[in-house]
N, C-alpha and C positions, 0 to 999 in steps of 0.2 A: 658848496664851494668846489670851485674845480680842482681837481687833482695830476697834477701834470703824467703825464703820462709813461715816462717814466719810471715813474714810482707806482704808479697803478696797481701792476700784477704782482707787488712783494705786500704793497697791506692789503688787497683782496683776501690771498694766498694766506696771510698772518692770518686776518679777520677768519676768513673759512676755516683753517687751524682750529682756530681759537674753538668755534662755533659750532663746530662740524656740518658747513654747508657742503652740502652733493654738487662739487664743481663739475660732474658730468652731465647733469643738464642742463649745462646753461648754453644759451642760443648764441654767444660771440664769444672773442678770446676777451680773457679779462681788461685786455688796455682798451677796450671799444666803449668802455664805461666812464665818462669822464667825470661822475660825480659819484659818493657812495650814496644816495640816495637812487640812482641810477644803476647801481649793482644790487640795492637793497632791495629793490622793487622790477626787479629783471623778469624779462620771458624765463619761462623754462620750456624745455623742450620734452615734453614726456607724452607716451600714447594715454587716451584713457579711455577705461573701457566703456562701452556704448549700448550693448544689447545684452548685460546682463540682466535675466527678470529679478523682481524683487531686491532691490537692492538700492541701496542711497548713495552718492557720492558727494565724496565733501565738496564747497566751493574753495578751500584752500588746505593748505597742510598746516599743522598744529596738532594740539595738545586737548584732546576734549574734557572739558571741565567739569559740564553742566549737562545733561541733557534729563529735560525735565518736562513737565504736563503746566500749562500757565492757567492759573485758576483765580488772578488778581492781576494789580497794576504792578505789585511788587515782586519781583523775581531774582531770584539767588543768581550769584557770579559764583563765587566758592568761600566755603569757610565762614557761611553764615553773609558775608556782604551780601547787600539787596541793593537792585538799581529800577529805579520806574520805568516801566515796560514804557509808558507812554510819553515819558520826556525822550527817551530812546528816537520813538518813530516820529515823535512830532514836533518833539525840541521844548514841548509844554506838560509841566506835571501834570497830571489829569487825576490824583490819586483819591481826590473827594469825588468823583465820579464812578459811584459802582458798575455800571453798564458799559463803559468804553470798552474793556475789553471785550465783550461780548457782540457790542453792537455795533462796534468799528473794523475789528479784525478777524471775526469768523464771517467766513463764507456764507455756512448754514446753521442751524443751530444746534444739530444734533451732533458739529465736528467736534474734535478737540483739537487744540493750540499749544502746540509744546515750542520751550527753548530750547539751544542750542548753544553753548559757550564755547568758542575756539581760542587757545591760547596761541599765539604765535610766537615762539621763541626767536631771539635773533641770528640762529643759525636759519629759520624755514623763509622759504619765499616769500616774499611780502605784496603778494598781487593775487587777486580772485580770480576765479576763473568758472566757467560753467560747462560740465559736457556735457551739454542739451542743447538745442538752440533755441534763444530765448533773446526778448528785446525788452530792454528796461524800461518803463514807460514815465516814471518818477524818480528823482532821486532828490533827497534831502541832505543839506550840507547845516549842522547842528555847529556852530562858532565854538569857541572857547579853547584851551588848552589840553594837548592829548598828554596825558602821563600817562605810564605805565599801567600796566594792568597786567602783571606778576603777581604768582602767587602770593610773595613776600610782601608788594605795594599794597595790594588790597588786604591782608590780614593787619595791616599798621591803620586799616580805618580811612585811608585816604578817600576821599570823594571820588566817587568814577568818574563825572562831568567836570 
């Protein structure tokens, strides 16, 4: 929904209050954002670092939740929730398939496969980002209804899909 522009930069302002989002890197003045989805999912403007050795960088800012070793189809979000690694990449359970993970998702066979759970609060930026350069060759679009994925949402049992 559009938000007249006017009013723009007092519920940004409110909202980032609220949220504690870093109005300093954002890429335009708040009225340039004519929808809040458009402010929710904004550039940010930040260096990042490049030639550090040994080192991982996130593809977005959040909350790490999970980081784990994936040794099945079934892998933890938090607080004991489990979601199918393979409806995840494929959009199809695969969970009576012992081998999929193995023989779909590793490389080699001697790698190992770990996950990574990011929580995104509604104060942190809501757009990925990569500092490496990289081109996406696939991307899969799974239908259904996004809820929440809070600590609190998922300790109430709610389905992730």
């Amino acid at each position: 929904m559009q938000i007249p522009r006017i009013f723009r930069e007092s519920i940004y302002k409110g909202y980032s209050k609220f949220y504690a989002v870093n109005l300093k890197e954002i890429e335009h003045p708040l009225k340039e954002y004519p929808t809040f989805s458009s402010f929710f999912t904004r550039k940010i403007t930040r260096s990042w670092p490049t030639e550090i050795p040994n080192t991982v960088s996130s593809p977005c800012d959040g909350k790490i939740l999970v980081l784990e070793e994936v040794t099945g189809d079934k892998c933890q979000i938090i607080k004991g929730a489990k979601y199918s690694l393979s409806e995840l990449v494929t959009g199809i359970n695969k969970e009576d398939d012992p081998n999929f993970i193995r023989n779909s998702l590793r490389i080699h066979k001697n790698t190992k496969l770990f996950q990574l759970v990011i929580y995104l609060a509604p104060g942190d930026y809501h757009r990925f980002h990569s500092p490496v350069n990289m081109e996406i060759i696939k991307r899969l679009n799974i239908d259904g209804r996004c809820d929440s994925v809070s600590e609190k949402t998922i300790a109430k049992g709610k389905p992730i899909y």
